[in-house]
GULOKE-871347 format. One record per residue (C-alpha): residue in three letters; x, y, z. Coordinates in steps of 0.2 Angstrom, whole numbers, plus 5000, padded with zeros to 4 digits. Example, Ala and Ser with C-alpha at 12.3 -4.5 7.8 and 13.67 -1.06 7.14 Angstrom:
// GULOKE-871347
ala506249785039;ser506849955036;
This chain:
// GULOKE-871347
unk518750815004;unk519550795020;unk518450795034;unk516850755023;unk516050625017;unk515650585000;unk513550625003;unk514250805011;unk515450814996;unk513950814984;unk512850914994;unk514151054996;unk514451044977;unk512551044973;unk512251204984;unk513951284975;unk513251274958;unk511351314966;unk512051474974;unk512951524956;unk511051504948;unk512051354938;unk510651184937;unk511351054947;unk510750944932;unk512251004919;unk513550954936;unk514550804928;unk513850624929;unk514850484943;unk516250394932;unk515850254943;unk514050244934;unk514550264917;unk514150074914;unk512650094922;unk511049994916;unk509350004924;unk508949834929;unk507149844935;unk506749884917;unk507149694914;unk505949654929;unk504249774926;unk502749694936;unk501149654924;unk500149804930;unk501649944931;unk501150134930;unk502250264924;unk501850444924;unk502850594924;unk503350784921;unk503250764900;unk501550644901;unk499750704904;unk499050554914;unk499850354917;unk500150244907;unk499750044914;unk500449904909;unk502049824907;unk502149784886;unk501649994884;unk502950044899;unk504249954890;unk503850014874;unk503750194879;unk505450194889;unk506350104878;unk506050224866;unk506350354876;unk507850304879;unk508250284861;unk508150484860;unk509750504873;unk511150564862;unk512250514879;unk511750504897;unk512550524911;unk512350464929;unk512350564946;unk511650424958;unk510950264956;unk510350174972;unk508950104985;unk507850214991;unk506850185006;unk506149995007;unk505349964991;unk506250104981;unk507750164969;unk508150304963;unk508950354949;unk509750534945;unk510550584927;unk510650694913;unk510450644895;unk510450744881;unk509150744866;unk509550834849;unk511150904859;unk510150984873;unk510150934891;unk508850884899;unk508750814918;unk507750664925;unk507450614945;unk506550434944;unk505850354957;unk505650184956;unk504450084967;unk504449894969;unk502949774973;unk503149634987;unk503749544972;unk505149634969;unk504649674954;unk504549874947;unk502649924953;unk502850114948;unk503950244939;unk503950414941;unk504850524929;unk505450714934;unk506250804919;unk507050984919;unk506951114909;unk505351134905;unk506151174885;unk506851004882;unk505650934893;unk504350994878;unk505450924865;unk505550734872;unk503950734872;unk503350814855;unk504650684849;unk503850534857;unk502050594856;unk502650604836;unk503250444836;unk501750364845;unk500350464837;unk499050364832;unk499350234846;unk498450224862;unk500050294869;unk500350474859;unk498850564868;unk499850544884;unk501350654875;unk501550834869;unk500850874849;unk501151024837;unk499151024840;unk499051024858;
């Protein structure tokens, strides 16, 4: 767009599909991130939380994080990417939509680092609340009967 720059672009975009009552979640994903991986997976600190919009509580440590993300991650049918980047000092951000048993669902994580570098915190934001139920009936299903399940969405709760 002539006159704009690229963070305008997107913004003008977002409010378009906003405005039209369109989730800016089902907007297309940035080709330039379509082999995007999220490193700080590789490099969770000892002590990492995360918690987030499908989990009642935190979960601590980095063996349970991993397991629990991998996993989630498992479930993605595809996912796309709308931003990946720094955020702040200690930060990253991530943006994206993935879909699980064909429906979309949206995530905003925010990624906090320790003086380390390392991945202290991870904060998980997903929308809709419908799919956001299903990802984590799914997982809670999976992990039932683990110390992890009771975090997660049951039949029974």
């Amino acid at each position: 767009m002539k006159g704009k720059s690229q963070g305008q672009a997107a913004a003008g975009e977002s409010a378009a599909l906003a405005d039209e009552g369109t989730p800016t979640y089902l907007s297309s994903g940035d080709p330039a991130l379509a082999e995007y991986g999220p490193a700080w997976l590789g490099n969770l600190a000892d002590d990492v939380t995360l918690e987030g919009s499908m989990m009642n509580g935190a979960v601590r440590g980095a063996d349970a994080v991993r397991s629990l993300l991998v996993y989630i991650r498992s479930l993605y049918d595809r996912q796309e990417f709308r931003f990946a980047g720094p955020y702040g000092e200690n930060g990253f951000l991530e943006d994206y939509t993935a879909w699980v048993q064909g429906e979309p669902i949206g995530n905003v994580v925010l990624i906090s680092r320790n003086a380390a570098g390392q991945t202290q915190h991870i904060v998980g934001n997903y929308r809709p609340r419908r799919t956001l139920l299903l990802l984590s009936r799914l997982v809670g299903e999976h992990f039932a009967g683990t110390p992890y399940g009771k975090y997660f969405a049951t039949d029974e709760r």
